[in-house]
N, CA, C and O atoms as a GROMACS GRO file, in nm:
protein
  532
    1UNK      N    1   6.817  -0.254   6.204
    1UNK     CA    2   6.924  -0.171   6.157
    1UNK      C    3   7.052  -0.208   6.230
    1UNK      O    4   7.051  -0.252   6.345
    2UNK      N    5   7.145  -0.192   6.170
    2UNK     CA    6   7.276  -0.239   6.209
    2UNK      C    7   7.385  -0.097   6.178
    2UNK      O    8   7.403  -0.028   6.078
    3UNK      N    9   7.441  -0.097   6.309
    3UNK     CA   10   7.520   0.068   6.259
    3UNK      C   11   7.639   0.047   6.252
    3UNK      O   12   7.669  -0.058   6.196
    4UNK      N   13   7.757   0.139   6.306
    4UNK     CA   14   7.887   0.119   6.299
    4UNK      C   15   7.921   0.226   6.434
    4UNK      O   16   7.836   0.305   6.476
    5UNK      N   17   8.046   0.215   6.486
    5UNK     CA   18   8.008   0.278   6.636
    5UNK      C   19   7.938   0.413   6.676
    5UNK      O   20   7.872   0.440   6.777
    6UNK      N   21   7.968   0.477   6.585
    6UNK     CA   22   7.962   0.611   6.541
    6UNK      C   23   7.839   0.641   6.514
    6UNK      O   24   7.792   0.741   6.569
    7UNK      N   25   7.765   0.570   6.430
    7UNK     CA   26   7.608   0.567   6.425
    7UNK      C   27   7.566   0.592   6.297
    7UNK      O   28   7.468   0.665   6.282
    8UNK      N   29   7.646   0.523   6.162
    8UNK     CA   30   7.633   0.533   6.078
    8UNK      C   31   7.583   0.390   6.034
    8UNK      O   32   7.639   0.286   6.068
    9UNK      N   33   7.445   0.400   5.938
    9UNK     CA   34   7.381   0.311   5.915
    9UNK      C   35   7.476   0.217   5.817
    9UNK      O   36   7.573   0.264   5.757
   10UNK      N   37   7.426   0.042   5.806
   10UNK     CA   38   7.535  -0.015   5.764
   10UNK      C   39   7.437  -0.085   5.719
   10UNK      O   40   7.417  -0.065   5.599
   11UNK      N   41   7.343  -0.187   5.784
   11UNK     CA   42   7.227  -0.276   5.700
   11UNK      C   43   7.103  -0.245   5.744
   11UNK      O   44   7.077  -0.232   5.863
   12UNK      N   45   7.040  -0.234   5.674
   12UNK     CA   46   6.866  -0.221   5.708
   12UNK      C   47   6.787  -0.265   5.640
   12UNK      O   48   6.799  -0.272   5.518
   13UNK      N   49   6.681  -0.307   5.713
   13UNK     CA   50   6.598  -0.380   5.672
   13UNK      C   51   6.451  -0.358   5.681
   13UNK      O   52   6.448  -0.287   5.782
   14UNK      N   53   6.338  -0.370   5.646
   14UNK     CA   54   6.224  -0.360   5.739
   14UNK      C   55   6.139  -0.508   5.707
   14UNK      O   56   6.158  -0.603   5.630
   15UNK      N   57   6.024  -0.469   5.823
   15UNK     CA   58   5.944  -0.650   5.785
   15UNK      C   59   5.817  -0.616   5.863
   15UNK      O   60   5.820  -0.531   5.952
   16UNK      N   61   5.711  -0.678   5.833
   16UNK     CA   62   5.611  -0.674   5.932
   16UNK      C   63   5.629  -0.625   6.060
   16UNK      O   64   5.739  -0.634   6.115
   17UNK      N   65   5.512  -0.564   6.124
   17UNK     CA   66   5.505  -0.516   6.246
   17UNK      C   67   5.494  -0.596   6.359
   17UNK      O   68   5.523  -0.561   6.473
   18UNK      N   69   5.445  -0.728   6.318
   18UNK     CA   70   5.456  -0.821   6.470
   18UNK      C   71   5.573  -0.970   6.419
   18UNK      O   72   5.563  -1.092   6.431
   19UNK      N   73   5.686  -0.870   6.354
   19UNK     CA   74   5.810  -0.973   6.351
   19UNK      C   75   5.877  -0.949   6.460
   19UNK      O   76   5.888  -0.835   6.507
   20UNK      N   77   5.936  -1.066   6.518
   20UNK     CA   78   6.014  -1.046   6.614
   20UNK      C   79   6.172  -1.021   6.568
   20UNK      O   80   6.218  -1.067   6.463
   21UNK      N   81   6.258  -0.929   6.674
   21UNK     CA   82   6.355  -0.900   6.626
   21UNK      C   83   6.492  -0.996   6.593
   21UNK      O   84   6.575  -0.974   6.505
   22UNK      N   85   6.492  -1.097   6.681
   22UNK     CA   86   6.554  -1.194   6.692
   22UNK      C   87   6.572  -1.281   6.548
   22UNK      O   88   6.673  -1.336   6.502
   23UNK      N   89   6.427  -1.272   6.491
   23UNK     CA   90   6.424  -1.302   6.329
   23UNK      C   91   6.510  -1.229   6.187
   23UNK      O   92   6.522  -1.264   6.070
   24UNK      N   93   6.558  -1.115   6.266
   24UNK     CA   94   6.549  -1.015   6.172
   24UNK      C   95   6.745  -1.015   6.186
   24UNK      O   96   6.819  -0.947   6.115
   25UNK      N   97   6.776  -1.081   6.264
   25UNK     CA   98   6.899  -1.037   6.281
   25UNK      C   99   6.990  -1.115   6.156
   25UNK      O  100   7.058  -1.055   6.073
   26UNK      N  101   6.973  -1.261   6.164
   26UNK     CA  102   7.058  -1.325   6.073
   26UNK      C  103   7.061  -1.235   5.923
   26UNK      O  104   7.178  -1.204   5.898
   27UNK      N  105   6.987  -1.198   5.844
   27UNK     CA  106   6.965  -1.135   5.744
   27UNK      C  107   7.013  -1.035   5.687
   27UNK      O  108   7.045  -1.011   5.571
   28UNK      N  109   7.016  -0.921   5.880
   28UNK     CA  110   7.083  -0.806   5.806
   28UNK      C  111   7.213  -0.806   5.864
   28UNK      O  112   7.274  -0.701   5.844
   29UNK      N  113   7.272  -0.890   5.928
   29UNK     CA  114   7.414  -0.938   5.922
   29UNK      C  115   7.488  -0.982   5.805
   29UNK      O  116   7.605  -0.969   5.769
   30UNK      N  117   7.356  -1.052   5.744
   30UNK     CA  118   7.409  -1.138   5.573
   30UNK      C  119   7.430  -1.038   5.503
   30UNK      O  120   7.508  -1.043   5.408
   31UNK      N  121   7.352  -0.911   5.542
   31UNK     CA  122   7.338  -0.822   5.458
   31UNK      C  123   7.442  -0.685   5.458
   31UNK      O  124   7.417  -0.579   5.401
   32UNK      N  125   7.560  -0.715   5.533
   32UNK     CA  126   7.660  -0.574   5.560
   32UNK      C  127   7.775  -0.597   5.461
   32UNK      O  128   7.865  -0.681   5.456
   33UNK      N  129   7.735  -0.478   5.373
   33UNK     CA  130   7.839  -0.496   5.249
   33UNK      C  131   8.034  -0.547   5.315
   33UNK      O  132   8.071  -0.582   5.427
   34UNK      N  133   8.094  -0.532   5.216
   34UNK     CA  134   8.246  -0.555   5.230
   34UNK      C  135   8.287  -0.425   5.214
   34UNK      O  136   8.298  -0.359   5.111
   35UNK      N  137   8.320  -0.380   5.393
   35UNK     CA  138   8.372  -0.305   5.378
   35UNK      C  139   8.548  -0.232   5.349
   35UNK      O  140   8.623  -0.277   5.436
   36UNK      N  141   8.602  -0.163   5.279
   36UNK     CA  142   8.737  -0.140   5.241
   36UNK      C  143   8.841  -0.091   5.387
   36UNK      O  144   8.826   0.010   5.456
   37UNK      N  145   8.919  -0.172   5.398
   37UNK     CA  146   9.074  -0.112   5.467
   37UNK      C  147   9.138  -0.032   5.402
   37UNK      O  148   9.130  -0.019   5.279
   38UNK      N  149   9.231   0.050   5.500
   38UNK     CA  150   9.355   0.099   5.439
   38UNK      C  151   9.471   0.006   5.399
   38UNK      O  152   9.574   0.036   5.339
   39UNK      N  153   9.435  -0.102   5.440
   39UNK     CA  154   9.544  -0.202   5.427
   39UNK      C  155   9.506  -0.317   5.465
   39UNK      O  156   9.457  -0.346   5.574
   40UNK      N  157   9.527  -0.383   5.382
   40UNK     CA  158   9.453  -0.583   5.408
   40UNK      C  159   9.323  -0.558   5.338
   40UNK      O  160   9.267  -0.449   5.320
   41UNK      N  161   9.277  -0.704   5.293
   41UNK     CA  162   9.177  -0.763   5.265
   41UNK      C  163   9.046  -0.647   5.316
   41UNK      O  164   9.057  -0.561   5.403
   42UNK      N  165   8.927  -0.676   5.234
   42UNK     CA  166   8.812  -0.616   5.260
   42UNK      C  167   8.725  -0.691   5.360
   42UNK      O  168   8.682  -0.805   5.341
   43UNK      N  169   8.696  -0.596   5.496
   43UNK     CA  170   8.589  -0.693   5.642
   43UNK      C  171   8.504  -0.714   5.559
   43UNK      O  172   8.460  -0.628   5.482
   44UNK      N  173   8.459  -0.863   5.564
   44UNK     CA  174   8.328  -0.888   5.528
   44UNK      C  175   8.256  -0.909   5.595
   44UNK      O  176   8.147  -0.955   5.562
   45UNK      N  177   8.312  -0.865   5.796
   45UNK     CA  178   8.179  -0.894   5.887
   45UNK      C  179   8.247  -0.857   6.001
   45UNK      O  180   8.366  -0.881   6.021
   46UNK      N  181   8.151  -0.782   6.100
   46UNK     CA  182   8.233  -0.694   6.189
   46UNK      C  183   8.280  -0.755   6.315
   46UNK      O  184   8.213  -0.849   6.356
   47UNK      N  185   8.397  -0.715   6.394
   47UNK     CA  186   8.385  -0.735   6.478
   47UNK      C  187   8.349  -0.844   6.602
   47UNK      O  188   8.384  -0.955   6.643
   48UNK      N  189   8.246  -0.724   6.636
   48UNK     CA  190   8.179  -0.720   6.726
   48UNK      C  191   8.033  -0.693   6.731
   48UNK      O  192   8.001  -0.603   6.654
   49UNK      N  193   7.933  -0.747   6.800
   49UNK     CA  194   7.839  -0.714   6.811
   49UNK      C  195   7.744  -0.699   6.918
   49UNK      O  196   7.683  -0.798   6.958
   50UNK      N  197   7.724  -0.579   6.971
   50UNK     CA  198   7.604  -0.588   7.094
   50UNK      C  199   7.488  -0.569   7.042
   50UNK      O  200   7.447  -0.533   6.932
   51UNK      N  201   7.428  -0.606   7.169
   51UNK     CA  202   7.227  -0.671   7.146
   51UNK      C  203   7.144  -0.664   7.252
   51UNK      O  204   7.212  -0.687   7.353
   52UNK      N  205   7.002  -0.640   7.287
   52UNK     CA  206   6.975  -0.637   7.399
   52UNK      C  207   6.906  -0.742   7.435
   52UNK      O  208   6.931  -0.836   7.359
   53UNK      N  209   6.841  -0.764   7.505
   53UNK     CA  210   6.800  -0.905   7.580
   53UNK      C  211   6.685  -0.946   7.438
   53UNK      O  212   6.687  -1.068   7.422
   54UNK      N  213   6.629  -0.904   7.378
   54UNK     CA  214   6.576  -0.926   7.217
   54UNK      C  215   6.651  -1.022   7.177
   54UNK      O  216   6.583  -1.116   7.135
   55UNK      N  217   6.780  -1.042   7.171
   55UNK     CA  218   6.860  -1.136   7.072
   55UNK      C  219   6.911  -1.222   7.179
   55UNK      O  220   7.011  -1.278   7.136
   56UNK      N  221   6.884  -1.259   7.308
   56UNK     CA  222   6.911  -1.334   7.361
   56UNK      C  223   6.883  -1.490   7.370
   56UNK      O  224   6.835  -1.540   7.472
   57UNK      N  225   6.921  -1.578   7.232
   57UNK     CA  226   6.860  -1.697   7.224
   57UNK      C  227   7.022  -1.738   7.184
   57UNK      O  228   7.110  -1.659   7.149
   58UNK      N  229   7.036  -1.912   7.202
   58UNK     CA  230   7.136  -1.988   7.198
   58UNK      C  231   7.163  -1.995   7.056
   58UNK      O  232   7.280  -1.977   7.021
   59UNK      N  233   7.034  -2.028   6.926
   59UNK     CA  234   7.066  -2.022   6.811
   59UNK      C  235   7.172  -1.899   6.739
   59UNK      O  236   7.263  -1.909   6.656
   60UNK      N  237   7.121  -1.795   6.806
   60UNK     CA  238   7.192  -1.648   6.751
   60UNK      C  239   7.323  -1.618   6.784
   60UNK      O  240   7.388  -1.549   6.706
   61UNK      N  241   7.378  -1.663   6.898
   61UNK     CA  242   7.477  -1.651   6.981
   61UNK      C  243   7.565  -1.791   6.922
   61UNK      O  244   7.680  -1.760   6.894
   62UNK      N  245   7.541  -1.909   6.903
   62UNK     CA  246   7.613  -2.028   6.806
   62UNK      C  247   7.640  -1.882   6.654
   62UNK      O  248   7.720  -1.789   6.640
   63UNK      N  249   7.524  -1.936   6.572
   63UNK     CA  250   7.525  -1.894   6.480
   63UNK      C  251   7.624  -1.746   6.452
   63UNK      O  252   7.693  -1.747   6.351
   64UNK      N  253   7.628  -1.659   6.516
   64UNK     CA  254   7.749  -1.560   6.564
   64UNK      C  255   7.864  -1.566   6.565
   64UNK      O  256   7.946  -1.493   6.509
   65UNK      N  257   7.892  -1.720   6.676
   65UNK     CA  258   8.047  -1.756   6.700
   65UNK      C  259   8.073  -1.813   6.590
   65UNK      O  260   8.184  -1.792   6.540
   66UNK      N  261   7.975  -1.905   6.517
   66UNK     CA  262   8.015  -2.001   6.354
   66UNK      C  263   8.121  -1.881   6.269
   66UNK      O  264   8.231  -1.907   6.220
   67UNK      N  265   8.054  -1.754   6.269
   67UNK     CA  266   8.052  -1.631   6.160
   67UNK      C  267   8.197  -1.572   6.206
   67UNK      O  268   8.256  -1.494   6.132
   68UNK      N  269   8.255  -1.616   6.339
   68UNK     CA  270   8.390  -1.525   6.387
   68UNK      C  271   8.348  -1.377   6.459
   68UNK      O  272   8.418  -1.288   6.507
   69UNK      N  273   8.192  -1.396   6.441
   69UNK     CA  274   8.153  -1.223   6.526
   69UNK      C  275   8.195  -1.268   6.690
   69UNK      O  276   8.198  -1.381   6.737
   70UNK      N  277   8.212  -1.195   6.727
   70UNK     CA  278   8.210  -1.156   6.914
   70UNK      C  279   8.105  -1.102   6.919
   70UNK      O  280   8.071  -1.032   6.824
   71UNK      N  281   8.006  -1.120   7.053
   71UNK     CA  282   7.888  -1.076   7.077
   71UNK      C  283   7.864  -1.072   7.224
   71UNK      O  284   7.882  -1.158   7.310
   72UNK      N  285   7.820  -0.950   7.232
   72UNK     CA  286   7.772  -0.881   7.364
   72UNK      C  287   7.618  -0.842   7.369
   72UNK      O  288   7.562  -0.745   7.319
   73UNK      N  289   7.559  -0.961   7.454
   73UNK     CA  290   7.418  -0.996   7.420
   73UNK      C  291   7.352  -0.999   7.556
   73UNK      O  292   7.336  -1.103   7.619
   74UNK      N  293   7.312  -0.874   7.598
   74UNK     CA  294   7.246  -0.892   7.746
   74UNK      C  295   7.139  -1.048   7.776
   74UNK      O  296   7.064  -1.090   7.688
   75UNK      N  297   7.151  -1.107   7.891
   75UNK     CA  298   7.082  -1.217   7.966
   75UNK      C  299   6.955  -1.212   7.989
   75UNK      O  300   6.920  -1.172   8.100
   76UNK      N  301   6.872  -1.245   7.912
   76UNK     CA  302   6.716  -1.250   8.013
   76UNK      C  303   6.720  -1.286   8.191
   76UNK      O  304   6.752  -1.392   8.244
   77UNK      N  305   6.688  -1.196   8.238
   77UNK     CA  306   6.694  -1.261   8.373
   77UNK      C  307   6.778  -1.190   8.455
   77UNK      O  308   6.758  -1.141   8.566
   78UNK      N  309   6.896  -1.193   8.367
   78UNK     CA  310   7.018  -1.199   8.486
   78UNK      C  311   7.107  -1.029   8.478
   78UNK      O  312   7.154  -0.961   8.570
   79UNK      N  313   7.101  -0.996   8.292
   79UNK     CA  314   7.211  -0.835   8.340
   79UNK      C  315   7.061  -0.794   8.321
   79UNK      O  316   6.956  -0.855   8.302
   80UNK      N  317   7.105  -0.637   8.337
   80UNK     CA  318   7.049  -0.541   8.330
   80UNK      C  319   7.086  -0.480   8.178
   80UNK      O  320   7.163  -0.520   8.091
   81UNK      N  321   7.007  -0.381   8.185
   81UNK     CA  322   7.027  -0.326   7.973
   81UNK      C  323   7.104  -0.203   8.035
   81UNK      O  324   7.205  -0.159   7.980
   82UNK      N  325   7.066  -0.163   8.125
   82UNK     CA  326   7.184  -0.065   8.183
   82UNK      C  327   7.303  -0.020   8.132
   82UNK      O  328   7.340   0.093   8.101
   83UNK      N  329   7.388  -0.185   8.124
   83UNK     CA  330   7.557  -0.169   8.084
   83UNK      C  331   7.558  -0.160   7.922
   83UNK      O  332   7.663  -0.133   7.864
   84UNK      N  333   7.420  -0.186   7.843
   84UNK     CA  334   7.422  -0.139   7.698
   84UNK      C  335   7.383  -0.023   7.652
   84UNK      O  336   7.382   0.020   7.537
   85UNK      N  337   7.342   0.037   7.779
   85UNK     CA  338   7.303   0.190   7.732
   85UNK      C  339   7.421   0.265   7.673
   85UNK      O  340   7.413   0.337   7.574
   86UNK      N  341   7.486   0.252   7.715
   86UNK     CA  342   7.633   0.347   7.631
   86UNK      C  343   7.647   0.286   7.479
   86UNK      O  344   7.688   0.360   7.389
   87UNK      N  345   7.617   0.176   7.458
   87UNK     CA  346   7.597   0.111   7.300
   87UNK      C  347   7.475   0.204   7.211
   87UNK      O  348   7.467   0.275   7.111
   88UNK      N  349   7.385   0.148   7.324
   88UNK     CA  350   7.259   0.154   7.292
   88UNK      C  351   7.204   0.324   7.207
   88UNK      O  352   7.126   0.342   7.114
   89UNK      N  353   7.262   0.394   7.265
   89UNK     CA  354   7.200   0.534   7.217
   89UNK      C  355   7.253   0.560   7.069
   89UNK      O  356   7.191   0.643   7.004
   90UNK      N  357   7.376   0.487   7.003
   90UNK     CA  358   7.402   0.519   6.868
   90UNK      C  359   7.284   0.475   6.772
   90UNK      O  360   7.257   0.528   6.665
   91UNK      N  361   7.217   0.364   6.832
   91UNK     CA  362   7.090   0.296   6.736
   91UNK      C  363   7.001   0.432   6.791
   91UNK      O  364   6.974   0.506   6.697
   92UNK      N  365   6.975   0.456   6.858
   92UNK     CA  366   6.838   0.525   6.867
   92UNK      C  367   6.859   0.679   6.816
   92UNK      O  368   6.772   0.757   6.776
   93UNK      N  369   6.990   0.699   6.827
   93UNK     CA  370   7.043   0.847   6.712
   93UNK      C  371   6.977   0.822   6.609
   93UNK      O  372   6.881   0.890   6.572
   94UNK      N  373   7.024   0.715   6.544
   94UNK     CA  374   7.023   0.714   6.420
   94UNK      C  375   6.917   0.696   6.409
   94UNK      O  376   6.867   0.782   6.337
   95UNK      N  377   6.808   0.584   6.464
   95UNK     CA  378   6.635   0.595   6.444
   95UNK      C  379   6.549   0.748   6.449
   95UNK      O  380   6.446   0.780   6.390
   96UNK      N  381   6.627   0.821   6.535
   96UNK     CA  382   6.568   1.006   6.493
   96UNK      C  383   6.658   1.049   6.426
   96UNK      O  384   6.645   1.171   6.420
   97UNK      N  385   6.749   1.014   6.368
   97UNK     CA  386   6.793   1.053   6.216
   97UNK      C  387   6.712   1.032   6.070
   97UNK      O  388   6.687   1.103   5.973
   98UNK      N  389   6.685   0.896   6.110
   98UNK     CA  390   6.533   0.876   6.023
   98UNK      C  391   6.436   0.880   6.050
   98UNK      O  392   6.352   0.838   5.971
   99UNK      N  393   6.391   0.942   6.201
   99UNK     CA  394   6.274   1.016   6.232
   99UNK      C  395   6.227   1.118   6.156
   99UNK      O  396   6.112   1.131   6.114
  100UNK      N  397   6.339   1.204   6.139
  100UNK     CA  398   6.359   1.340   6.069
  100UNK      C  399   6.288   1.353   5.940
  100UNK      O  400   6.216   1.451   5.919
  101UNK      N  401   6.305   1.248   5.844
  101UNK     CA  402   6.282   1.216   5.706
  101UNK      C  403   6.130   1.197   5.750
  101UNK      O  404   6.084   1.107   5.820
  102UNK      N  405   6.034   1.357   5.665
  102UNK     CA  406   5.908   1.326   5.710
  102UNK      C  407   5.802   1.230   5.639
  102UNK      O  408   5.683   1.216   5.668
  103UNK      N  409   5.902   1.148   5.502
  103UNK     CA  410   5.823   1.051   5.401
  103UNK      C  411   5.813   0.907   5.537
  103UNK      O  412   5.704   0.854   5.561
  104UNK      N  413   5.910   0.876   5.592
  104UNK     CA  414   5.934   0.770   5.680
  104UNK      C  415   5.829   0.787   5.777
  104UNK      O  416   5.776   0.679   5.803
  105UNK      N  417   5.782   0.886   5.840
  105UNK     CA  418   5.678   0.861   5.960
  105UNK      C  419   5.609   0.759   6.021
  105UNK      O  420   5.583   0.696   6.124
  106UNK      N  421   5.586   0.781   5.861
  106UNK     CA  422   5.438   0.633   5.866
  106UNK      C  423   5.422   0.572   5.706
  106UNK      O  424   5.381   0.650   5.620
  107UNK      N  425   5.451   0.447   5.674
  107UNK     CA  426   5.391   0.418   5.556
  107UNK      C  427   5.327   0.415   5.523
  107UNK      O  428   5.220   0.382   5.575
  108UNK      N  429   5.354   0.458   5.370
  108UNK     CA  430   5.181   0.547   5.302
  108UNK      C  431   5.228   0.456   5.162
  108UNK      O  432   5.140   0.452   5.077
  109UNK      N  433   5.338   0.394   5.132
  109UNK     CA  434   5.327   0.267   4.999
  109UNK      C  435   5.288   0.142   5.034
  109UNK      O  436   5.347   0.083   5.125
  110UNK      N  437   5.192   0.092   4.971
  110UNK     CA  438   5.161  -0.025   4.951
  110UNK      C  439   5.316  -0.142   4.937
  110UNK      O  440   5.350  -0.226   5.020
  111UNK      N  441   5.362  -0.120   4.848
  111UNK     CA  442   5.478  -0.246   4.826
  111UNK      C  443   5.587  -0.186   4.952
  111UNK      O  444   5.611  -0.078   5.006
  112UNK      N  445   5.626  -0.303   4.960
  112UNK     CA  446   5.765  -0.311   5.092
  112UNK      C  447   5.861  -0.238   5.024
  112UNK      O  448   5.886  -0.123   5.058
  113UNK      N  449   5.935  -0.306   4.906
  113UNK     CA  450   6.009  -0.236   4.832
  113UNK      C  451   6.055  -0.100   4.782
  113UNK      O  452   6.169  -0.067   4.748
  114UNK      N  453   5.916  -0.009   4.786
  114UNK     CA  454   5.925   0.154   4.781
  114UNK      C  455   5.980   0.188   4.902
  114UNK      O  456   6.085   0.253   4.897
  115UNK      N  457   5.923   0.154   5.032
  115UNK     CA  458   5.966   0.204   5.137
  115UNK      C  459   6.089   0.142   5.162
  115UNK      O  460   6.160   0.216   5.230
  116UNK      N  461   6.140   0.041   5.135
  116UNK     CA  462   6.300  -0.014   5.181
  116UNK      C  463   6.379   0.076   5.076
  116UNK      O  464   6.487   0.111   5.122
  117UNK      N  465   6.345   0.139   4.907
  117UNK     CA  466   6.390   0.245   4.888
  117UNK      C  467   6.405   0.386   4.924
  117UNK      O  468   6.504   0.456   4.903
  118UNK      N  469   6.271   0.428   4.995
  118UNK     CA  470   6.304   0.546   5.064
  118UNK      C  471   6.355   0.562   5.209
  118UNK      O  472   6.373   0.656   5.286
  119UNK      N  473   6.367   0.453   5.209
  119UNK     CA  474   6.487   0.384   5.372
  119UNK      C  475   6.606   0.423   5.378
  119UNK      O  476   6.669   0.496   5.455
  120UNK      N  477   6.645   0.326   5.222
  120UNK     CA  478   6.783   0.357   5.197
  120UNK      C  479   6.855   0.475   5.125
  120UNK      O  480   6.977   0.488   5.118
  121UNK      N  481   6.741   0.578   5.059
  121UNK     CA  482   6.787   0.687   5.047
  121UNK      C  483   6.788   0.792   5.181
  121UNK      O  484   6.860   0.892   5.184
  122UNK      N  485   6.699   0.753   5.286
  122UNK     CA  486   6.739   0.828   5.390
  122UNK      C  487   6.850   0.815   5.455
  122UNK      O  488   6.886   0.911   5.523
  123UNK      N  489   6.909   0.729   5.451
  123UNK     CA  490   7.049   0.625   5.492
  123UNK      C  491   7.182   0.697   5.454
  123UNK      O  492   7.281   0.755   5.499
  124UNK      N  493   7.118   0.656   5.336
  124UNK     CA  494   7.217   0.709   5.224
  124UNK      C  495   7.248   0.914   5.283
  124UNK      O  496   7.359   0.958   5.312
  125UNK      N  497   7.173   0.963   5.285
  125UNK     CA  498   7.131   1.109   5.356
  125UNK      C  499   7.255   1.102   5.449
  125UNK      O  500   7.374   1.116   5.420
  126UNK      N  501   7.200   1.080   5.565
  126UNK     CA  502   7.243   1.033   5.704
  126UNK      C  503   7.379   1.042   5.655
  126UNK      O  504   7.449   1.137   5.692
  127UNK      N  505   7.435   0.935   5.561
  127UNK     CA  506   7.564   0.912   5.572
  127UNK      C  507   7.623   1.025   5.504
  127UNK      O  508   7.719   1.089   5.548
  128UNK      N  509   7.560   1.046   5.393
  128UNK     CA  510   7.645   1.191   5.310
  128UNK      C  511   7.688   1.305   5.401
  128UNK      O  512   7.796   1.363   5.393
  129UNK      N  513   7.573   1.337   5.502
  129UNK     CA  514   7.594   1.439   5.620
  129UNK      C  515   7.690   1.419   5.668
  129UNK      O  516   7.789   1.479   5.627
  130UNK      N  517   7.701   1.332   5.770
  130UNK     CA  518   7.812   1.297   5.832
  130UNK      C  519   7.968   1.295   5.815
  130UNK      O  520   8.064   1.330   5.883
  131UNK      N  521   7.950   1.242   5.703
  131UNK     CA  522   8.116   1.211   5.634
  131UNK      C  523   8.118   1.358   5.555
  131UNK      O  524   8.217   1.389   5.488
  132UNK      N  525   7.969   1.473   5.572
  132UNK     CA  526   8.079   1.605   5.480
  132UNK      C  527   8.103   1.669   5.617
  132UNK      O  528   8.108   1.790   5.598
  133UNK      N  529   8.123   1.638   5.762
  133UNK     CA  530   8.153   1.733   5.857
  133UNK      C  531   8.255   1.727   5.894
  133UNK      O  532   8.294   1.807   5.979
   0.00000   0.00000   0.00000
């Protein structure tokens, strides 16, 4: 899942249980609509991006700078996840935002596709809330 600072869902995805995350990133980057300005051209890709030591490989971090993203990608080894904790808690909001949704628990459809629909209508949820407060 990919949010926005605030903690509003932006791309999601799901995939097997013993995918690694590092796999999962190029995709749902490909995958963050164009979003509208008040003025100028529509972002077709954000920013910025932080990550935790998960996305810490040379391919992801090239592939990033190719795209014009900035990326803040903790070090195996060397930082601590510490200094991403202040990032870090908008993803995990939003993962008990779709905790909440008691169809999501646990998958109970056979096809991927039902559940990446009842994903994105929880999403979809999430966001309607938010933007009526």
């Amino acid at each position: 899942m990919i949010t926005e600072r605030t903690g509003l869902p932006i791309s999601i995805g799901i995939s097997g249980a013993n995918l690694h995350d590092s796999q999962a990133l190029e995709p749902l980057v490909r995958g963050i609509p164009p979003i509208r300005s008040r003025r100028g051209p529509r972002r077709r890709r954000p920013a910025k991006l932080h990550g935790d030591k998960g996305y810490d490989y040379d391919h992801l971090r090239r592939w990033l700078r190719q795209r014009g993203i900035r990326h803040r990608i903790a070090r195996k080894g060397i930082e601590s996840s510490k200094r991403l904790g202040r990032h870090r808690w908008t993803i995990e909001r939003t993962m008990s935002w779709l905790a909440g949704c008691r169809r999501l628990h646990r998958r109970y459809e056979r096809k991927a596709i039902h559940f990446l629909a009842f994903t994105s209508i929880a999403c979809t949820l999430i966001c309607y809330r938010r933007l009526t407060k």
